[in-house]
N, C-alpha and C positions, 0 to 999 in steps of 0.2 A: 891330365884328367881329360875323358873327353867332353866334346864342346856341349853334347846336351847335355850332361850332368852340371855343370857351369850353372848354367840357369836354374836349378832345383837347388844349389848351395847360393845362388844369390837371394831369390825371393827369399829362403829359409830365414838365413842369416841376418836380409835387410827388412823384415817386418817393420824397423826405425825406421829401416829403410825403412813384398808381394807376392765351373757357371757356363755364363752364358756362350756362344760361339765369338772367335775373334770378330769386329769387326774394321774393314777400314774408317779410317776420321774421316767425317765428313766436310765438303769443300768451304760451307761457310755456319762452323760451331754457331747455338742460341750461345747468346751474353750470358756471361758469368752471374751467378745470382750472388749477394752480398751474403758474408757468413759473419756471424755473431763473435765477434771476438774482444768483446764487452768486461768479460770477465775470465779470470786466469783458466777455473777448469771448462769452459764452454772454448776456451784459444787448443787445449790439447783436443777436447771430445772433435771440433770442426776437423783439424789435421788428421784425428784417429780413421774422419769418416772420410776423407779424401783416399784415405789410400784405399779404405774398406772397397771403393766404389771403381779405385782403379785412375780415379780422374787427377793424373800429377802433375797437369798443370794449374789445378787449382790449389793444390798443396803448396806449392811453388809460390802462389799467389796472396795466400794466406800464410803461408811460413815468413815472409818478412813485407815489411814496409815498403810503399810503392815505390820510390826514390831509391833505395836498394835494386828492385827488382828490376827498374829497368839499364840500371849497372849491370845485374848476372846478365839480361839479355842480350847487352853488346859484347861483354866479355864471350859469352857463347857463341856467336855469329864469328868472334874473332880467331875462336877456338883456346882460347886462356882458360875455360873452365867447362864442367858440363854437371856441375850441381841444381838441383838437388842428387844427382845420381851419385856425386860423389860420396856421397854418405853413405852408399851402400858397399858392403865388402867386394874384393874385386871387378870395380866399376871399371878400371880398365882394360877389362877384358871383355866388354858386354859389345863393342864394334862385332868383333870378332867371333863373340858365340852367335850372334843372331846373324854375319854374314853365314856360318857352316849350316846353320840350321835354314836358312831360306836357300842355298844351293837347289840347284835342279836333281840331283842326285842325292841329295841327304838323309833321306832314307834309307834308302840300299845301303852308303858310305859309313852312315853314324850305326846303323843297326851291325854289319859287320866290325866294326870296331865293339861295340859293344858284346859280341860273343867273342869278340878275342880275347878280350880284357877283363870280364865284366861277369858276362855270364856263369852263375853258379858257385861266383865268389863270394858268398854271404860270408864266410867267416874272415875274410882280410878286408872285404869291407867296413865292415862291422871295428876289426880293430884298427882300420886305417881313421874310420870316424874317431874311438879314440883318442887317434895321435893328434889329429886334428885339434881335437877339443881340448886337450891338454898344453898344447903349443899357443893357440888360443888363448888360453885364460894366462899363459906368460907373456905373452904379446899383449895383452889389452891391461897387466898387472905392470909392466914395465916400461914400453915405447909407446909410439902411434902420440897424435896431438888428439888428447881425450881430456875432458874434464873428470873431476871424482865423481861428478853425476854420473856423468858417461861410463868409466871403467863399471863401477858400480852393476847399474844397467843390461850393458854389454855381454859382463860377465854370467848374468844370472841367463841370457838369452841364449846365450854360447850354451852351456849347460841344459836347455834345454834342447835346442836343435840336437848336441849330439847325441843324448838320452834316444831322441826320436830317430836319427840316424840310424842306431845300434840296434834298433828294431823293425824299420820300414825293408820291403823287399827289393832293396836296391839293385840287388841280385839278379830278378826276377825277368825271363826274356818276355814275357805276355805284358809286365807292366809296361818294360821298357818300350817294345815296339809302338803300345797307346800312346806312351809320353813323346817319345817321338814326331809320331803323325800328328800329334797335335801342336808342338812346337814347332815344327816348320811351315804347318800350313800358317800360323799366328804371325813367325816372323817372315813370311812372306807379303801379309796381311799388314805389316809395321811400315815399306817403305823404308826405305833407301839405309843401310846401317853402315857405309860408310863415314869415316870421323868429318870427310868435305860434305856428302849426304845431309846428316845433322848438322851442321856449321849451318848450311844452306836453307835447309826449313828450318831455323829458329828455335828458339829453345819451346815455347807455347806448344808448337806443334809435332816438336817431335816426344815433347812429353806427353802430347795426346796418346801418338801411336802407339810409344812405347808405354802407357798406362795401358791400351787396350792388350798386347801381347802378357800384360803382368795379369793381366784376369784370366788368361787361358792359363799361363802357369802358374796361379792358383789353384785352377782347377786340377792340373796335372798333380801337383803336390797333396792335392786333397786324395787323389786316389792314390797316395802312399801314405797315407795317414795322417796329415799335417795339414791341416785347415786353417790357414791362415782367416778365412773370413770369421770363421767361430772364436779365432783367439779378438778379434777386431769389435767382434759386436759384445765382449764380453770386457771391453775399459771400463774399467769406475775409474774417472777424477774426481782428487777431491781439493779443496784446498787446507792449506796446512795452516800457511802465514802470509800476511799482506802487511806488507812496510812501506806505503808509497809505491814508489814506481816499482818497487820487486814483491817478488812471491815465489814462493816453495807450494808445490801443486802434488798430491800423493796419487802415483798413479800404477793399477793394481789391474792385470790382465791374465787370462789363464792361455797359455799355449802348450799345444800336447798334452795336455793333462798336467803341466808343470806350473805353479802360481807365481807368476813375477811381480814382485814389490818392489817399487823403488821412488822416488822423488825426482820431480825434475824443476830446475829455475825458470822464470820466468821473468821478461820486464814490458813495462807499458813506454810506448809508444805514440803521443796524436792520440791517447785512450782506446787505442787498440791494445790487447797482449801479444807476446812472442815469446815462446821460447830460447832462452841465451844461447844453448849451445847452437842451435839453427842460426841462431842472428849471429853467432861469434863465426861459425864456419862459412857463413855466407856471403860477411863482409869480408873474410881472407881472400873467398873465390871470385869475388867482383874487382879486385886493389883498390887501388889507393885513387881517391875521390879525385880528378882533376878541374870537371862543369860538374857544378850544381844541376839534378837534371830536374829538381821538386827541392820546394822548401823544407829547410832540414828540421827534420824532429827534436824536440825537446830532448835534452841529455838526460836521461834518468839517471844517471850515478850523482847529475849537480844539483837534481830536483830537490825542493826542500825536503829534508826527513819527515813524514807521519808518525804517529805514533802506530804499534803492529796491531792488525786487525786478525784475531787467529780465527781459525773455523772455526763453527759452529758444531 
């Protein structure tokens, strides 16, 4: 596949996972403002608007407990993990799409690759998305470490991206040339996308840059039909059930014109919420505890039982 299509199947795909012009982070970021994670569906809407806005290091920040968080941050500097990205579909290959795309020649290089390849092939595009989506939904029905939330989920997403695939002018050498020029100025715009690169600016800061480069290929995406911000500003959370420390949260988004319904778990924490599957994949990507580096949080599984408190 070539390198700048990479990035139009990751943002698509990683919505869980992503306007304006890129720009670089600035040398010293305003303070995080505190975000409301009080109650289960005010913990998903705060995450919904982090990515809406681009900003992944606050998503980062807000997806798990501090004492967590700054476990992923030494694992990252160590190079053991580079989540949250890892939750997006092939995250391993994002070094590498953003170094082709920041190249000094990457225009001229990805644009000819793209008329070799690419150009005027609407019809085997079109069935290659297919095959995609259908390998997909057997991959995300049978392997991968996914919860049934997750397969769940996934699956209805998958289903929609490829619907949108099978229609967008992927084909198209006028789009492609825009999508281009705008991708490489952005990952130029990102800083350093080697794997030692990141290691070295921190997980905080390379989530900045690379949150800013997800805003430009949003925008790219939007001009192939897929507006990731429109599916963003269109979450309803609700909540389902509250048992103590856990809840079932219903959360109902349209992307592409496609309506995705699904539930996700959630548990409280120190009286904040999180979503399980983010706190289960995020303690995998940090290991195994050896300094306490913050007082540990109450265990919600040994919290007393409540009795369930359902929505309203």
């Amino acid at each position: 596949m070539p390198p700048f299509l990479r990035p139009l199947l990751v943002l698509a795909a990683g919505i869980a996972v992503s306007l304006a012009a890129c720009r670089p982070v600035p040398p010293e970021p305003a303070a995080p403002t505190q975000s409301n994670l009080s109650r289960p569906p005010l913990a998903v809407q705060a995450l919904s608007a982090h990515m809406r806005s681009g900003d992944f290091a606050a998503f980062a920040r807000d997806a798990v407990p501090a004492s967590l968080h700054n476990r992923l941050q030494a694992a990252w500097r160590a190079g053991k993990t580079r989540w949250p990205l890892d939750e997006l579909p092939f995250s391993e290959h994002l070094p590498e799409v953003l170094g082709a795309l920041s190249a000094p020649d990457a225009e001229t290089r990805l644009g000819a690759g793209f008329d070799r390849h690419f150009a005027g092939s609407g019809r085997e595009i079109r069935a290659a998305a297919a095959t995609m989506g259908l390998f997909g939904v057997q991959y995300l029905s049978h392997q991968g470490d996914f919860s049934e939330h997750e397969r769940e989920h996934y699956t209805q997403l998958l289903a929609a991206v490829t619907r949108w695939a099978s229609q967008a002018p992927l084909a198209d050498r006028e789009h492609a040339t825009v999508a281009i020029a705008r991708l490489a100025a952005a990952a130029r715009a990102a800083g350093p996308a080697t794997p030692e690169g990141i290691a070295s600016a921190g997980m905080d800061v390379s989530l900045q840059r690379l949150g800013a480069f997800s805003t430009e290929a949003k925008a790219v995406l939007a001009g192939y039909g897929l507006d990731l911000d429109a599916a963003f500003d269109s979450v309803d959370a609700s909540l389902q059930i509250q048992q103590g420390d856990r809840a079932t949260v219903r959360l109902r988004y349209t992307l592409a014109g496609t309506l995705i319904d699904t539930v996700v778990p959630l548990e409280r924490i120190d009286g904040r919420w999180y979503l399980s599957d983010y706190l289960r994949h995020a303690r995998a990507a940090a290991g195994p505890v050896s300094v306490p580096d913050a007082p540990p949080a109450q265990d919600p599984e040994s919290a007393a039982p409540a009795g369930p408190v359902a929505a309203p």
